[in-house]
C-alpha positions as a printed NumPy array, in Angstrom:
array([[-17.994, -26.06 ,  16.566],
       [-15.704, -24.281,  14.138],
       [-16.163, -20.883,  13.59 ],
       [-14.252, -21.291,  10.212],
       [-16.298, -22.264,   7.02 ],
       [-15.914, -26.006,   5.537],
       [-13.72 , -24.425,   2.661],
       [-11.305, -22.419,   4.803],
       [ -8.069, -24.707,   3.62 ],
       [ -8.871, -23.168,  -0.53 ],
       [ -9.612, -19.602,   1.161],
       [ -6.562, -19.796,   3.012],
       [ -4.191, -21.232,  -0.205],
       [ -5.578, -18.646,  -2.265],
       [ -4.596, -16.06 ,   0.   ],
       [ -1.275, -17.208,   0.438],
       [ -0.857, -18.116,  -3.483],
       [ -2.199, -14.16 ,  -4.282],
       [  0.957, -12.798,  -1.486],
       [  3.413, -15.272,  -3.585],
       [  3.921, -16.669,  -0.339],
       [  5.688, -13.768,   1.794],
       [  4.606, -12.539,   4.275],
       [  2.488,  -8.91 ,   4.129],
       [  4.007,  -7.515,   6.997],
       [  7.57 ,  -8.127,   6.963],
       [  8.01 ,  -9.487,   3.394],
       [  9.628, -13.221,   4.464],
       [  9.379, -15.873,   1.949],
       [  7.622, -18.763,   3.128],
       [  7.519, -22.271,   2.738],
       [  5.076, -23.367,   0.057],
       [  3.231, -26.556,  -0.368],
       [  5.654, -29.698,  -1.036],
       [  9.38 , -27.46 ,  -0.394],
       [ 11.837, -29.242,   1.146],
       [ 12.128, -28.592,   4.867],
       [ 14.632, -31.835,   5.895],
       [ 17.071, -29.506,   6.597],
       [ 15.205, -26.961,   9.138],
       [ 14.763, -27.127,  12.459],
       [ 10.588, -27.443,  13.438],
       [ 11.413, -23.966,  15.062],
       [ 12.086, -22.901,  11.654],
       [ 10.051, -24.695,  10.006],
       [  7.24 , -23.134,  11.887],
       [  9.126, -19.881,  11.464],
       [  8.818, -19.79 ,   7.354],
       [  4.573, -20.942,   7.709],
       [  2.564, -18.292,   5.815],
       [ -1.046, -18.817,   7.666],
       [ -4.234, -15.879,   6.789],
       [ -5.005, -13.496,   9.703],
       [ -9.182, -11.791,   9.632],
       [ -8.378,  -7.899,   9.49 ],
       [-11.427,  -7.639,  11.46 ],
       [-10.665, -10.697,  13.954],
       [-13.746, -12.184,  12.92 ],
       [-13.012, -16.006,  10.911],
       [-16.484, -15.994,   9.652],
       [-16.041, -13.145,   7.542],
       [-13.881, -14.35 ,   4.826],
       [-13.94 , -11.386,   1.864],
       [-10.559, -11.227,   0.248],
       [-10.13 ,  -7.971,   1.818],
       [-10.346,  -8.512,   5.372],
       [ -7.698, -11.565,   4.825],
       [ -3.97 , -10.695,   4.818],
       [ -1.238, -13.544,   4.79 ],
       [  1.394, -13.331,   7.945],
       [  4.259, -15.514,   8.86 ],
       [  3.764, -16.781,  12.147],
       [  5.712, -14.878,  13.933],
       [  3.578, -11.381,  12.417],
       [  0.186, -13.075,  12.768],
       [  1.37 , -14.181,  16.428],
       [  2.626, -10.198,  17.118],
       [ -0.526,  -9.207,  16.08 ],
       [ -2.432, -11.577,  18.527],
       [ -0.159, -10.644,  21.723],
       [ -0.666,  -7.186,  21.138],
       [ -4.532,  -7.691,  22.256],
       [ -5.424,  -7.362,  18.431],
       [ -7.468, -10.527,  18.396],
       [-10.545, -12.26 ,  18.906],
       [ -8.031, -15.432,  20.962],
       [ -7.06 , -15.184,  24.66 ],
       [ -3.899, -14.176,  25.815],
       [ -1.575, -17.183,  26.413],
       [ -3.294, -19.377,  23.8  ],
       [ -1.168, -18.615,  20.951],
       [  2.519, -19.128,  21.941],
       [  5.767, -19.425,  19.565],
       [  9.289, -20.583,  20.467],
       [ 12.304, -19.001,  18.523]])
């Protein structure tokens, strides 16, 4: 059973839409819905995806303000660094 609500694909977008698609953190530009990615690689593809991080680690507590939009690579910094609610070794990236 999913911990995330029924609606969390319009949560998420409207984060994302609100940070103009860059990251918070480190303030990349990100790929947004229908951009042309024929000519990346899927590591950078997955490299440029904006996805919503829970401040509080908690993805049934969806106020605006504990949401924050992270490229991968700073929502997957902040889950290695013990900062999460996920397992070490379940989240992994390739650069």
């Amino acid at each position: 059973m999913s911990r995330y609500p029924k609606d969390w694909q319009q949560i998420a977008l409207t984060i994302k839409e609100k940070a103009g698609w860059r990251c918070s953190k480190c303030n990349r530009q990100c790929l947004r819905p229908g951009d042309s990615t024929k000519h990346l690689t899927k590591s950078e593809r997955a490299k440029l995806t904006l996805t919503v991080h829970h401040h509080n680690r908690m993805p049934e507590d969806n106020r605006l303000e504990n949401l924050i939009a992270l490229c991968t690579s700073c929502h997957l910094s902040y889950h290695n660094r013990q900062q999460s609610n996920i397992p070490p070794g379940q989240l992994s990236f390739d650069f």
